[in-house]
C-alpha positions as CSV (number, residue, x, y, z in Angstrom):
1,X,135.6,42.1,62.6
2,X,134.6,40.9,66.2
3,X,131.6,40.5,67.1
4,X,129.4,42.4,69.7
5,X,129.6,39.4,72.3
6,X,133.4,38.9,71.8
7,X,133.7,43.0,72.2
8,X,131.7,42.8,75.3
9,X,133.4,39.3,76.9
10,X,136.7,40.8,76.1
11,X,135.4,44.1,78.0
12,X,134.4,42.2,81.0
13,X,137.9,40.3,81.2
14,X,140.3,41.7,83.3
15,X,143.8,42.4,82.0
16,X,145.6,40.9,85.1
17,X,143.8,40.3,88.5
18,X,146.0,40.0,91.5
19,X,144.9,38.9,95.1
20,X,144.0,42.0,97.3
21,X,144.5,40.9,101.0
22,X,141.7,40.7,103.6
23,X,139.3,43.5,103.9
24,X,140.2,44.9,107.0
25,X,144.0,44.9,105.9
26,X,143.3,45.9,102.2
27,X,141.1,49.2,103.7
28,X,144.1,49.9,106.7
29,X,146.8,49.9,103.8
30,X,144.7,52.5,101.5
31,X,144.1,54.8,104.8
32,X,147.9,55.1,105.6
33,X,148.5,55.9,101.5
34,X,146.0,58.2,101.9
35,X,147.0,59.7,105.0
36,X,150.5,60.0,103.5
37,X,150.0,61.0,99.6
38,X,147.4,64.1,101.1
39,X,150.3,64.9,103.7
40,X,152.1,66.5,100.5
41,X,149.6,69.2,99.8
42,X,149.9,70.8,103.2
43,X,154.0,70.2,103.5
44,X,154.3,74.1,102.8
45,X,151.8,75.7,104.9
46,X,153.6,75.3,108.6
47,X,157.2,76.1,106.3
48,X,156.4,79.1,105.5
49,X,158.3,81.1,107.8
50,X,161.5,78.7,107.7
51,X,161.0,79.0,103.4
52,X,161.0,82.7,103.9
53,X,164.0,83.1,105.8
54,X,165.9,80.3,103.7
55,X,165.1,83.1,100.5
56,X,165.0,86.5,102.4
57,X,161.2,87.4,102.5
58,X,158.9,87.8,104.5
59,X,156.3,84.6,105.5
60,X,153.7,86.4,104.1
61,X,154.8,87.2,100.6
62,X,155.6,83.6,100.4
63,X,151.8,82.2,101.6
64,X,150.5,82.3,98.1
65,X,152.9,78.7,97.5
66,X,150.1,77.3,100.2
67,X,147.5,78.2,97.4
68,X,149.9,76.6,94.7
69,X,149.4,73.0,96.5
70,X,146.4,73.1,96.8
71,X,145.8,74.2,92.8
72,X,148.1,71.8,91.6
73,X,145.9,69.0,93.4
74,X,142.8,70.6,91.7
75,X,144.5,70.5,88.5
76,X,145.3,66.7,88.8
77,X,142.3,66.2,90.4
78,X,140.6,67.0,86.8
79,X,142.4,64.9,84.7
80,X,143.8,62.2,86.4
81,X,140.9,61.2,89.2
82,X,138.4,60.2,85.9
83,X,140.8,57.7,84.7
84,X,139.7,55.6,87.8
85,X,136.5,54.6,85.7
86,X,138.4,53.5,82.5
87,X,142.5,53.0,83.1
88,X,144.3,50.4,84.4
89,X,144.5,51.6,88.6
90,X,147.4,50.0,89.1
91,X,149.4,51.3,86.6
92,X,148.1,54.4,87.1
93,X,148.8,54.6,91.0
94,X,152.3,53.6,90.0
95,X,152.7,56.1,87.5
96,X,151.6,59.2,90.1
97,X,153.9,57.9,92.5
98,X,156.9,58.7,90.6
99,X,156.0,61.6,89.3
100,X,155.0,62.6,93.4
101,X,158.2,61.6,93.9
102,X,160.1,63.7,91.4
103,X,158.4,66.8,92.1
104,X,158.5,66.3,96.1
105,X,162.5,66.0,95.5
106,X,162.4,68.8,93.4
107,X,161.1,70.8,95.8
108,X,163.6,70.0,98.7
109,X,166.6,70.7,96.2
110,X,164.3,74.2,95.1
111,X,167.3,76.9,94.9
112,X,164.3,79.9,95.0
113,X,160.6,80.5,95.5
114,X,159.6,79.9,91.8
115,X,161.2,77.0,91.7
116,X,160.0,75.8,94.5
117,X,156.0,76.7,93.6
118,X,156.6,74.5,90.1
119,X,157.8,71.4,91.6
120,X,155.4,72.1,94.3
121,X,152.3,72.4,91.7
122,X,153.7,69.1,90.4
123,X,153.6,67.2,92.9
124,X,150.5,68.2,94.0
125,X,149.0,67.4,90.7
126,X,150.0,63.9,91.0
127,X,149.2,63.1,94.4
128,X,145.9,62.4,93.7
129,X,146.1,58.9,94.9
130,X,143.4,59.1,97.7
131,X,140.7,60.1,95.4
132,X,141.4,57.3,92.9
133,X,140.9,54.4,95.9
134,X,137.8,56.1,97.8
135,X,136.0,55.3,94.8
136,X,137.0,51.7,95.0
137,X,136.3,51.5,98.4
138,X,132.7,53.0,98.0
139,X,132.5,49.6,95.3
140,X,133.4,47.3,97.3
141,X,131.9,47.8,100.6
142,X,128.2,46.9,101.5
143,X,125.7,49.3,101.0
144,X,125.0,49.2,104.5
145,X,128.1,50.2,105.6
146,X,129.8,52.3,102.7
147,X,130.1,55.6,104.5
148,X,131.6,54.2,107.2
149,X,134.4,52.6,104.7
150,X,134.5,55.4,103.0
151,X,135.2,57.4,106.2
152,X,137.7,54.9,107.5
153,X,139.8,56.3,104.1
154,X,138.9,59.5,104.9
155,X,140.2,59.3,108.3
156,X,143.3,58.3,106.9
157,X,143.7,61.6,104.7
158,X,142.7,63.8,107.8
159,X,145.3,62.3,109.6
160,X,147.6,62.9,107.2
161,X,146.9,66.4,106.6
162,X,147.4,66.6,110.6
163,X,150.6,65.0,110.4
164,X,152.0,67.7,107.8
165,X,151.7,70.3,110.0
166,X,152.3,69.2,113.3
167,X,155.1,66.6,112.1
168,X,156.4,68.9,109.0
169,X,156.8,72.0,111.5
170,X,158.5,70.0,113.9
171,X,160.9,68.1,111.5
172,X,161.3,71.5,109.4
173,X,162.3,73.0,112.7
174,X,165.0,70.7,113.7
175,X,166.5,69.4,110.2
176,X,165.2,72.4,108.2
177,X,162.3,72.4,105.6
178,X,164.3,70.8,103.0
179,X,164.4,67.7,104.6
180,X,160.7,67.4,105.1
181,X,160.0,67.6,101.5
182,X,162.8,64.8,101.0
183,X,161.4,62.2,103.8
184,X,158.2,62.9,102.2
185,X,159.4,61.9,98.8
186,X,160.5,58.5,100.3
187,X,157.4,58.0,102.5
188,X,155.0,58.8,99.4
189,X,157.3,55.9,97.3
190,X,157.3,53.5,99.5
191,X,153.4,53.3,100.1
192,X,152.4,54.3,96.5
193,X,154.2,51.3,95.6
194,X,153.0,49.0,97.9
195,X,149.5,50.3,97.3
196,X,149.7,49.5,93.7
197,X,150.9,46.1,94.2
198,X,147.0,45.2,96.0
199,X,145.3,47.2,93.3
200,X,143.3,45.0,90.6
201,X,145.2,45.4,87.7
202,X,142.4,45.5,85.1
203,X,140.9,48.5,82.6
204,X,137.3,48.8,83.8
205,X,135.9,50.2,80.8
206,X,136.7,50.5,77.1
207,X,136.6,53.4,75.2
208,X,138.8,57.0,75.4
209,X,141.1,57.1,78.2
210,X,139.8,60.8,79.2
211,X,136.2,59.7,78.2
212,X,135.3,60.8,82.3
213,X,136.7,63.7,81.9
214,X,134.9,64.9,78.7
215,X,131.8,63.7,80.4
216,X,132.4,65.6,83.4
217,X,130.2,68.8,82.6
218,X,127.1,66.4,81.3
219,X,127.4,64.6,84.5
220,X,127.2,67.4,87.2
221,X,124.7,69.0,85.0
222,X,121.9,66.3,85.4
223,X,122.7,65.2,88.5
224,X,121.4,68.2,91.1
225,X,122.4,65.7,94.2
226,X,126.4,65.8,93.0
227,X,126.2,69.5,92.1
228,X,124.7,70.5,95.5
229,X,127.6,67.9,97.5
230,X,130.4,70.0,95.3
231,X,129.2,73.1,95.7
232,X,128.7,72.9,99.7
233,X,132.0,71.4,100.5
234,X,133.7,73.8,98.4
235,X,132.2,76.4,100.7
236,X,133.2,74.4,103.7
237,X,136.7,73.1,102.7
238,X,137.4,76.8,101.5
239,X,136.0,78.4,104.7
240,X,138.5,75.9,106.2
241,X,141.5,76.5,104.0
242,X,141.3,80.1,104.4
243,X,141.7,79.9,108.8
244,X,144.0,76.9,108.9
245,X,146.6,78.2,105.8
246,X,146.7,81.4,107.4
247,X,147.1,79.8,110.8
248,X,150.6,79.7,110.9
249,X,151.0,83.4,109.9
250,X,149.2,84.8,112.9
251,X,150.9,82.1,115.7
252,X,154.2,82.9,114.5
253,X,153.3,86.9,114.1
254,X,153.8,89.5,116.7
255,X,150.6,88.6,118.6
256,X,151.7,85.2,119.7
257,X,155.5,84.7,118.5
258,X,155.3,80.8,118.7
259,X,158.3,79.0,117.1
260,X,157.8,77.1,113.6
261,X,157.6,74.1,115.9
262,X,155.3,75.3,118.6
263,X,152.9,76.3,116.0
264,X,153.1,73.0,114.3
265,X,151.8,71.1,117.4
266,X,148.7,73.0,117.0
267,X,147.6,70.9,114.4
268,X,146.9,68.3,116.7
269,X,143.4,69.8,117.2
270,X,143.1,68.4,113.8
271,X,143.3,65.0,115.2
272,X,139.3,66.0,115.7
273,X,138.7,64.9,111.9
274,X,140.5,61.6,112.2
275,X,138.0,60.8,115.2
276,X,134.6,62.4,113.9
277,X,135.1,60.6,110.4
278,X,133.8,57.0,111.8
279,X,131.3,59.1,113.5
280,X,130.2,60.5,110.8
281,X,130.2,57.5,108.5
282,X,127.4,56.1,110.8
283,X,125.6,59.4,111.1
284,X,125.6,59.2,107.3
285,X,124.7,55.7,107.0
286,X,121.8,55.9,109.2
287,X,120.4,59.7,109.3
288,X,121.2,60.4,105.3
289,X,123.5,63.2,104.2
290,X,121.4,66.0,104.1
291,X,121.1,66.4,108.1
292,X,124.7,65.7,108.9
293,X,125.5,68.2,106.2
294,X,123.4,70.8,107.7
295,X,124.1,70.0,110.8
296,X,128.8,70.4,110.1
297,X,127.3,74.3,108.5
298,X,126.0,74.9,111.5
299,X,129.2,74.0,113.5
300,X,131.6,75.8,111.2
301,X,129.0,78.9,111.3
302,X,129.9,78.7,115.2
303,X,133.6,78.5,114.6
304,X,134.1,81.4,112.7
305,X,133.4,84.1,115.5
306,X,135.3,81.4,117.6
307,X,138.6,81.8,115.0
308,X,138.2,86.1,115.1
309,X,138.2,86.1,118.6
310,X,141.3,83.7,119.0
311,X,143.2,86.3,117.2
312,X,143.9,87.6,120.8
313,X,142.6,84.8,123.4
314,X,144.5,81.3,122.8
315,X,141.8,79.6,124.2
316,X,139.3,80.4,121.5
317,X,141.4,78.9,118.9
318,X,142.1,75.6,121.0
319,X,137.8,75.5,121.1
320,X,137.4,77.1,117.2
321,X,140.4,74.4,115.8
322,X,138.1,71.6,117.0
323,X,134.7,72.6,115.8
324,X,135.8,73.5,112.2
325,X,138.1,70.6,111.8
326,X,134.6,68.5,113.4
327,X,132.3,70.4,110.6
328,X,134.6,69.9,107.7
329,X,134.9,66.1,108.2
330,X,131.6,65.2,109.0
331,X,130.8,67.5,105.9
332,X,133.3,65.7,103.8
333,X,132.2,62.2,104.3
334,X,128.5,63.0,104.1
335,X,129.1,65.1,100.8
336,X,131.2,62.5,99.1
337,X,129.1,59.5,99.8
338,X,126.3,60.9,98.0
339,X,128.6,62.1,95.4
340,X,130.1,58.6,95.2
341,X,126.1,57.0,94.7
342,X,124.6,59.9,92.4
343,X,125.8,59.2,88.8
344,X,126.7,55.6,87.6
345,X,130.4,56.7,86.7
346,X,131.8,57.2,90.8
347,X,135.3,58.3,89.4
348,X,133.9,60.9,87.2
349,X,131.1,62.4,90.2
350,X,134.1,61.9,92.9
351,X,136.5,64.0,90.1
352,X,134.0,67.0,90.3
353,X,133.6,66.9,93.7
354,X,136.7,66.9,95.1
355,X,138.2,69.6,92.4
356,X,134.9,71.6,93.2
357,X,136.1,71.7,96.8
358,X,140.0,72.0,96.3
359,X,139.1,74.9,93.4
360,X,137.1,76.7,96.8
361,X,139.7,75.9,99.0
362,X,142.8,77.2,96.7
363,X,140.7,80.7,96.2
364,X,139.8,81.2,99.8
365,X,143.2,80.6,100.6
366,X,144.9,82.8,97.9
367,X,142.1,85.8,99.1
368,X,143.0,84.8,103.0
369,X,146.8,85.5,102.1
370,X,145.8,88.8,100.9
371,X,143.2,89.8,103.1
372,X,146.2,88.6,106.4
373,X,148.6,91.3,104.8
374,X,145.8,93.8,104.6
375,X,143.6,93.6,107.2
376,X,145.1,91.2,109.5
377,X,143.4,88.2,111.0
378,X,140.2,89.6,110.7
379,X,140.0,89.7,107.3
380,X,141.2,86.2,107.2
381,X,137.9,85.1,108.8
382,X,135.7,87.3,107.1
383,X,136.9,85.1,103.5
384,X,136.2,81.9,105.6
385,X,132.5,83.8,106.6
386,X,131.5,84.8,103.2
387,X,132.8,81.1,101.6
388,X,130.4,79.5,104.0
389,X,127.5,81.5,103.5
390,X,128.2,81.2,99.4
391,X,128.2,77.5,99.6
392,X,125.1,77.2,101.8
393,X,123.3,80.0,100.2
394,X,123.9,79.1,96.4
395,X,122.4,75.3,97.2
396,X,119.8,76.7,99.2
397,X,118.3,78.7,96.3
398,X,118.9,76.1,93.1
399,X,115.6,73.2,93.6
């Protein structure tokens, strides 16, 4: 049998290292994967109305497939984002790739709505790619600086998110929706790939492949930092999914009647995430997360009344779009830094962090669907309201 020095040398050698680039190229190339793999979740959400008309229903029986992205990506999120601690990332980013791939050109050759929602949920499970290399970058950088490397990857999945709806309702309006979900496919290959080829190739850890995930529950229990980071930004990133899923419905509704398109370019607002994120990583770096945290509550609080009131007055959309997009990134980078440097397995803490946030987010949204075709817009910011007093007020009470 070997012996514990030849187990342990043979643990610390990697299988295959290859020769990442330069730092500030190696961290630029996992911002645009990032920004383009987290483009996929949101591919539906400014569809919707082109979707609906493509299979004769109404936009608003069709919002739940919104809520199916973002489920699917929880879903992956929990088993495949704790293989970062223990698989082989290269292999593993490959792997998700072509599965992305699959279900994204699945989804554009989707002859119905249930069809659609399955290779959507597919999809969404395996485009997990962003959460697997923040984690890597949170390694790698200086301690000095790691938020602000964490937020440049960050930036990079805002800006994606951004480009889905401004790009997809654009493209979806002149080419139709199908054809988003297919240039999506090919954009999401072509930069998985190429992201895997800078990966180390190597298995950090021996043991059982889903050893983070059976770990998860022990880990969030005795670590109250990570379970305070994953309960606030599931309040926040829900409060957030519930307005900007539902967004589309009311400025393409009878209030505003925008076009597919028109509505699209207001996600540029979101552009405010891709520019606080740097911010924030400083913030973070030098303030700690706590008070940046409190302080992005505070904003999204503001934005709420902001969001009602836009329901008839354009201009308090333009201001609300800017402060919640503002809270929920400054939010994000501060909760998943400390996350990232609570537990000794980053992977695992980063797995229930981001699921904890895209399970809040895929519930407020589901509920915001409902509460648009019952109550109208106001019940769509009464979810966000009661999400962000949940995730404040459930930390706020737990020493």
């Amino acid at each position: 049998m070997p012996s514990a020095t030849t187990t342990a040398a043979r643990a610390a050698t990697p299988v295959r290292q290859t020769r990442t680039p330069a730092p500030g190229l190696f961290l630029t190339l996992l911002a645009v994967c990032s920004a383009v793999t987290a483009a996929n979740i949101y591919l539906a959400a400014p569809l919707l109305s082109l979707m609906a008309r493509d299979f004769g229903s109404a936009p608003s029986a069709l919002a739940w497939i919104a809520s199916v992205a973002q489920l699917g990506y929880a879903v992956g999120l929990l088993f495949f984002a704790p293989l970062g601690d223990s698989a082989n990332r290269r292999r593993l980013v490959t792997g998700l790739t072509l599965v992305t791939t699959i279900g994204l050109a699945a989804s554009a050759a989707a002859p119905g709505a249930a069809t659609l929602a399955v290779a959507v949920f597919v999809a969404s499970a395996a485009t997990v790619i962003p959460q697997l290399l923040v984690p890597l970058v949170a390694e790698r950088a200086p301690a000095e600086r790691r938020a602000r490397h964490v937020a440049a990857v960050i930036a990079g999945l805002f800006t994606g998110i951004v480009a889905a709806r401004v790009l997809g309702g654009l493209a979806g309006q002149a080419f139709g929706w199908r054809w988003v979900f297919g240039g999506a496919a090919v954009l999401t290959l072509v930069l998985g790939l190429a992201t895997a080829l800078v990966l180390p190739s190597q298995r950090r850890r021996e043991g059982p492949l889903f050893a983070g995930l059976v770990a998860l529950p022990s880990v969030l229990r005795h670590s109250p930092d990570l379970w305070r980071a994953c309960v606030r930004q599931a309040g926040m990133f829900g409060a957030w999914s519930a307005l900007w899923t539902s967004l589309a419905l009311l400025l393409t509704g009878p209030e505003y009647g925008l076009s597919t398109a028109t509505a699209g370019l207001f996600g540029l607002f979101g552009l405010t995430a891709s520019a606080v994120a740097p911010l924030a990583g400083g913030l973070v770096d030098r303030f700690g997360a706590a008070r940046v945290v409190r302080s992005a509550y505070l904003l999204a609080a503001v934005s709420v009344p902001l969001f009602w009131l836009g329901g008839h007055v354009l201009g308090a959309l333009f201001a609300a779009a800017i402060a919640i997009h503002a809270a929920l990134v400054a939010s994000h980078v501060a909760n998943q830094t400390l996350a990232l440097t609570a537990t000794s397995a980053p992977a695992t803490a980063n797995t229930a962090y981001v699921v904890a946030g895209f399970a809040g987010g895929a519930t407020a949204s589901a509920l915001a669907g409902f509460a648009y075709s019952h109550y109208g817009w106001g019940g769509v910011c009464a979810v966000a309201g009661v999400w962000l007093v949940l995730g404040w007020g459930l930390t706020a009470v737990r020493r």
